[in-house]
C-alpha positions as CSV (number, residue, x, y, z in Angstrom):
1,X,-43.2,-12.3,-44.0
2,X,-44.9,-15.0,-42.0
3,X,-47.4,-17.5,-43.8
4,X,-50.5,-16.0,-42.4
5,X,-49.9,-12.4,-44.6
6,X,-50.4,-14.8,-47.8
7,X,-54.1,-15.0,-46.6
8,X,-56.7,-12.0,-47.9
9,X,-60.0,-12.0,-46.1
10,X,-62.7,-9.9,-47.5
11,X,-65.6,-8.6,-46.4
12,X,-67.2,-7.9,-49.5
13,X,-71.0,-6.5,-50.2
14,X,-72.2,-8.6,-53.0
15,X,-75.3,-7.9,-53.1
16,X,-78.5,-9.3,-51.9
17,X,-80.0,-10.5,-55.0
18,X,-76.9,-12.4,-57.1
19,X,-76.3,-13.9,-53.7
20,X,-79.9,-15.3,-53.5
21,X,-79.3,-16.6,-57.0
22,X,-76.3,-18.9,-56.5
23,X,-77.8,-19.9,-53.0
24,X,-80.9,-21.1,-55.0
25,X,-78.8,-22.9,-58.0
26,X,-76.8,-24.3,-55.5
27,X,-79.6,-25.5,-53.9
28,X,-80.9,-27.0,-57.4
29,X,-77.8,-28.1,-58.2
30,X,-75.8,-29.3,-55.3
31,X,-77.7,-32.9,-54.9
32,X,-74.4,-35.3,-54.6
33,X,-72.1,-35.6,-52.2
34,X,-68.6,-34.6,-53.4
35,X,-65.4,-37.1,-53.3
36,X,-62.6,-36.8,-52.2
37,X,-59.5,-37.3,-54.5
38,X,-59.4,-41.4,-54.1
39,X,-63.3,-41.9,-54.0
40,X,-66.2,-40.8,-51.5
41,X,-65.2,-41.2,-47.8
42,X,-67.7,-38.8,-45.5
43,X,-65.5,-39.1,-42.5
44,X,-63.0,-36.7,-44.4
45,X,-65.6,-34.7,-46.9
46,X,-68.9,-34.3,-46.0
47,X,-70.4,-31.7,-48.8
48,X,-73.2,-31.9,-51.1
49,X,-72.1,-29.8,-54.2
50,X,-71.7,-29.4,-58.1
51,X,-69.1,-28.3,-60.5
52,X,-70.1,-25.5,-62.7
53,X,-69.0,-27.5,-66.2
54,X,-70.0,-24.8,-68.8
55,X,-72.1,-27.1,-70.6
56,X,-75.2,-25.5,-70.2
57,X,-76.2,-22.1,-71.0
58,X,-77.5,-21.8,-66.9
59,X,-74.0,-23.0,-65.7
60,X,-72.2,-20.9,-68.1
61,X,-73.8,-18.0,-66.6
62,X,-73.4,-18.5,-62.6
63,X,-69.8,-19.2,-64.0
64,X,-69.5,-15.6,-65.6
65,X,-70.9,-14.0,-62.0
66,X,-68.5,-15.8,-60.2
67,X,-65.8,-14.9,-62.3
68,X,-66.6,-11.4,-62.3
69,X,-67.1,-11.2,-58.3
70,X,-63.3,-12.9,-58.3
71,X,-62.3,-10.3,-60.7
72,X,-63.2,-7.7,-58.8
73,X,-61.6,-9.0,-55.4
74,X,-58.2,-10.5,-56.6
75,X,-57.0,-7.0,-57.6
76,X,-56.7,-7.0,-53.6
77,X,-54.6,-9.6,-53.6
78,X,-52.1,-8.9,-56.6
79,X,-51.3,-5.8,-55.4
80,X,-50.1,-7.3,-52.3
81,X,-48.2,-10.0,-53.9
82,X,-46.8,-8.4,-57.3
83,X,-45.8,-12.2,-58.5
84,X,-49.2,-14.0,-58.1
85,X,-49.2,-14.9,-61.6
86,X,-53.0,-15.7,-61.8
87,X,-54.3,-15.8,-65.0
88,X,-57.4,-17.7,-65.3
89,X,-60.3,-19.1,-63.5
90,X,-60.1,-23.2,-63.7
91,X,-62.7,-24.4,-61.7
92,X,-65.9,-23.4,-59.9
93,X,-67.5,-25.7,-57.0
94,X,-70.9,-24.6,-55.6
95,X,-71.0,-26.0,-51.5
96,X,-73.7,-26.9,-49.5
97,X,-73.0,-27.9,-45.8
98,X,-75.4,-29.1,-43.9
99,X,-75.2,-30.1,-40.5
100,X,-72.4,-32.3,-40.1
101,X,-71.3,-31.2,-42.6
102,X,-67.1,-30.6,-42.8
103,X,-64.1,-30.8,-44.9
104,X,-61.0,-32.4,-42.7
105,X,-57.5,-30.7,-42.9
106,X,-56.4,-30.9,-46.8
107,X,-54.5,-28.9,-49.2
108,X,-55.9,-27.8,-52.8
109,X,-53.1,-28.3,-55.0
110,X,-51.7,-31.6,-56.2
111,X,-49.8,-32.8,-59.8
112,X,-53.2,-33.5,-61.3
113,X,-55.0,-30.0,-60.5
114,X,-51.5,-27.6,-60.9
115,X,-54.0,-25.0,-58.7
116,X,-51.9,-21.5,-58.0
117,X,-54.3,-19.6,-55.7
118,X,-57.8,-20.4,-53.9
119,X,-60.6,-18.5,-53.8
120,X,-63.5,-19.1,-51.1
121,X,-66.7,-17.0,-51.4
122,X,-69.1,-17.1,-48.8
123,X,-72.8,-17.1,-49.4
124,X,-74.5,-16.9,-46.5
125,X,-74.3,-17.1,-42.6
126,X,-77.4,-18.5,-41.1
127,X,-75.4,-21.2,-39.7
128,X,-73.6,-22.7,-36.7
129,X,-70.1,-24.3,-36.8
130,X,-68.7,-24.6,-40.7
131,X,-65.3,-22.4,-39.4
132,X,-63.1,-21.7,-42.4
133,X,-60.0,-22.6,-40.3
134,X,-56.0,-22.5,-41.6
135,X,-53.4,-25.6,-40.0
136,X,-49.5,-25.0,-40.0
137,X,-48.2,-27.2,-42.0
138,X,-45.6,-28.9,-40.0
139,X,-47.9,-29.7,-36.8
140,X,-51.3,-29.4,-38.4
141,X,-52.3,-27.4,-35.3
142,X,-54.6,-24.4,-35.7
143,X,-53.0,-21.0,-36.7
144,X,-56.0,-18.8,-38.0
145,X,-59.7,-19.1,-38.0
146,X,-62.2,-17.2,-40.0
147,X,-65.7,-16.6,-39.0
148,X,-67.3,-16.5,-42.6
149,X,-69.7,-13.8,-42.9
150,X,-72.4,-13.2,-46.4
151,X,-70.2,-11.5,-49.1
152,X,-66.7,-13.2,-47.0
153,X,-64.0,-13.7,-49.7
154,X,-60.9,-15.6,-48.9
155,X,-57.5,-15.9,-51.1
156,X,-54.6,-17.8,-50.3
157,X,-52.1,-19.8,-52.3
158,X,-53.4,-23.9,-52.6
159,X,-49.7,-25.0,-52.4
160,X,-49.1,-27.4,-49.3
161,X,-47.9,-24.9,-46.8
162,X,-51.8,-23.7,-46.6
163,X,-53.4,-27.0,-45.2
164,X,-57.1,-25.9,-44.6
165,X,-60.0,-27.8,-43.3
166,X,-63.9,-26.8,-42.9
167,X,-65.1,-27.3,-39.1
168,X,-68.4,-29.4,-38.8
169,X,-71.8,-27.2,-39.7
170,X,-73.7,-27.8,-35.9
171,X,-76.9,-25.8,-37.5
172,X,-78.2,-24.7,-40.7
173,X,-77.1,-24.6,-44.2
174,X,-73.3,-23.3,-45.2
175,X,-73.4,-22.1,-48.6
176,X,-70.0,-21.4,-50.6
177,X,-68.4,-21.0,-53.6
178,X,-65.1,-22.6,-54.1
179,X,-62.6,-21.5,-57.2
180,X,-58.9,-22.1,-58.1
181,X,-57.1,-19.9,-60.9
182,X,-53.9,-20.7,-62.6
């Protein structure tokens, strides 16, 4: 098995109107720029966004429609790979790209987050640029790009050998939801 099989791309119909719904509360919600692990630096992460917290009764809602649009998705994946031990969802990040807009080559598991597997959920794709695009993880050179689409879903594992990055947004808004379970 080569690395690239660990990735699951869906194209998945979500429908039009939940969609609209966390494009909207993302809009309402996404107001700061996010940081990157030692502080904000927009040379490496340039994305306005929010963390669903669960504190309000609004948040705890979106958090129940993401959870249930992973649900349904992630059977996909752990039939593939019988040992994903996923259990629970531990974080949900609404994204909004705009243009130049980008995420530079990172991976999503470290000893503070203990992440097993990411989820990506595309919301929209009235956009230019904003290429989900995979790195191998000995040269950092491009191995696999993905074209998000509405409704894309993407799993792979967050451990290191899965650097990933988030081309520049050229035109229009990228809107995304961005999970880890554990």
């Amino acid at each position: 098995m080569n690395l690239e099989e660990s990735i699951v791309v869906i194209n998945a119909n979500l429908g039009k109107d939940i969609v609209k719904k966390l494009i909207q509360y993302t809009d309402y919600k996404a107001k700061q720029k996010l940081k990157v692990q030692h502080g904000l630096d927009t040379n490496i992460r340039n994305v306005s966004g929010y963390h669903l917290d669960g504190d309000s009764i609004s948040d705890k809602v979106y958090f129940k429609h993401v959870m249930r649009i992973i649900h349904m998705f992630i059977k996909n994946y752990t039939i593939k790979f019988k040992h994903a031990d996923v259990r629970q969802l531990n974080q949900v990040d609404l994204l909004k790209y705009t243009p130049g807009g980008k995420y530079e080559i990172h991976v999503d598991h470290d000893l503070l987050s203990q992440r097993t597997l990411t989820c990506i959920i595309n919301l929209n794709e009235d956009y230019e640029g904003g290429d989900f695009i995979f790195c191998n993880p000995v040269t950092n050179e491009e191995y696999k790009r993905v074209k998000c689409k509405t409704g894309t879903i993407i799993f792979f594992p967050s451990s290191f050998l899965f650097p990933h990055k988030i081309s520049p947004v050229t035109k229009g808004k990228r809107y995304s939801i961005v999970s880890w379970l554990i």
